[in-house]
C-alpha positions, 0 to 999 in steps of 0.5 A: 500500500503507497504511503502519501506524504503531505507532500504527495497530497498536494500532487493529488489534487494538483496544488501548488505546494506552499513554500514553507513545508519543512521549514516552519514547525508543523503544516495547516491548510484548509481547502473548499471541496468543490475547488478541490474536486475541480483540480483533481487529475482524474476522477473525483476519487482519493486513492486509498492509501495510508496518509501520514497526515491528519484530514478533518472534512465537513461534507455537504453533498452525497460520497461514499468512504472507504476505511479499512473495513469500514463502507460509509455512505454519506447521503447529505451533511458529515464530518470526516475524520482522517489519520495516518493510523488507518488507510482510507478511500473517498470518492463523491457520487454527485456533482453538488459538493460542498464544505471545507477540509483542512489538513495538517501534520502532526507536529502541527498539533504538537503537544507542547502546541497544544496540550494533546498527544493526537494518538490518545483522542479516541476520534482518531482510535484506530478502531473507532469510527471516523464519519459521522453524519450531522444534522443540517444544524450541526453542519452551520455550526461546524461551517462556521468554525470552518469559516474562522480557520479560514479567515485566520489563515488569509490573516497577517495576525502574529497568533494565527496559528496558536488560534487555528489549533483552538479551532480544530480541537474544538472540531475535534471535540465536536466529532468526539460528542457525537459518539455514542458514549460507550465508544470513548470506553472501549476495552484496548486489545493488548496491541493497542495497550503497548501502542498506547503506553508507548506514545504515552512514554514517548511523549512523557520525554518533552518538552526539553526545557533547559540545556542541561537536560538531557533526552533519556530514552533514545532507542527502540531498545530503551523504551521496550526496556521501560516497557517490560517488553522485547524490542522485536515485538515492541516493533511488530506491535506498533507495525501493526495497529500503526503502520509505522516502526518504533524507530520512526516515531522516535526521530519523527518526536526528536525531529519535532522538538529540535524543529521547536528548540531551533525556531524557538529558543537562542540555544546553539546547535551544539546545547540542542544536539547534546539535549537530544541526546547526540555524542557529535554535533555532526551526528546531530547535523545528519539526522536533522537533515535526513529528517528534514532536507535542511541542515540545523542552521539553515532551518534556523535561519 
């Protein structure tokens, strides 16, 4: 199955990719429906693929989505969750679309950002149901906070960002209440039980907040060891319920914080590799340029 970068999207529906993708800490945009359908190259589908970024859309109009093993037919008004947890298929059956979507990745929503970790909200569960139909009521209200992203992002405001990610938790939450409530409590298999310590785990190692701290669990093996577990499977779990390796979530996490600690504080390339846990800056240097196509001092400046 393809994996579809932030990046790839954009090829999809034959966007201009926005200049400061890789440089800024984290991706939002928003789109309207009936352009994006315009610009597709082929028929008004989305491929079904795994995508390593987080889509939130309020339809108006007749589709039909596709997830794992999940057929939703959408007849009028829905919201639609999407993440890199679960592969998915959309397709619109009429010419009548309308609503919005936005896209972001998940150093977009950084916890530090915005006091969540994306993975632990049951509407992103990988066994949780990602579409939910609305009333027309429910629809205007949801249109409206749609309406306030998109004003904020047209807008020249210094906080613009900050303000947008009170408007997609409030999304969030949004879509979370109109599940039925048993659905929030639902026991974790035992895969989904290590998924989730993990992250937990992972997260619990930021913010980095002084140069003199220093990164403790760095490697696949450190945090099976916290976890009680072997490395071998700690692995095949998180391939598994995730898609991705331990190994990725680590430097994907690292990548974010250094993006953070770069942008964010006057603190040199040395103090922030050393924090994170790097012998050699140039080690540093490497990994934050296979991450990210820029070295740390060019990202910075």
């Amino acid at each position: 199955m393809k994996v579809t970068t932030i990046e790839d999207f954009y090829k999809e529906i034959n966007a201009k990719l926005p200049e400061e993708i890789g440089k800024y800490i984290g991706h939002f945009n928003i789109f309207n429906i009936p352009d994006m359908l315009a610009n597709l190259k082929k028929d008004n589908v989305m491929p079904y693929n795994r995508r390593m970024y987080y889509k939130i859309s309020l339809i108006n109009g007749k589709n039909k989505a596709e997830y794992a093993d999940k057929i939703i037919n959408i007849d009028k008004y829905a919201l639609l969750f999407g993440s890199p947890k679960i592969p998915y298929r959309y397709e619109s059956l009429d010419a009548k679309q309308k609503g919005k979507f936005c896209v972001f990745t998940d150093e977009f929503l950084i916890k530090s950002k915005s006091g969540v970790v994306l993975d632990d909200l049951p509407i992103f569960n990988s066994g949780g149901y990602p579409v939910f139909k609305l009333t027309k009521k429910e629809y205007q209200e949801l249109a409206v906070l749609f309406k306030k992203m998109q004003a904020e992002i047209d807008s020249s405001y210094a906080y613009k960002y900050d303000l947008i990610r009170n408007y997609i938790l409030e999304i969030i939450h949004f879509g979370q209440k109109l599940q039925p409530n048993t659905a929030l409590y639902t026991a974790q298999t035992a895969s989904k039980r290590i998924t989730s310590l993990f992250l937990e785990l992972l997260e619990r190692q930021f913010p980095i907040e002084s140069t003199q701290q220093q990164l403790k669990l760095r490697s696949a093996k450190d945090y099976a060891n916290r976890l009680a577990v072997h490395v071998n499977h700690l692995n095949t779990t998180l391939k598994e319920v995730t898609g991705n390796t331990t190994t990725y979530f680590i430097a994907n996490r690292i990548t974010q914080e250094a993006k953070y600690l770069l942008k964010q504080t006057n603190w040199s390339v040395s103090e922030i590799a050393y924090s994170l846990g790097f012998d050699e800056v140039a080690h540093f240097s490497n990994f934050f340029k296979k991450q990210t196509s820029f070295s740390p001092n060019k990202f910075r400046n």
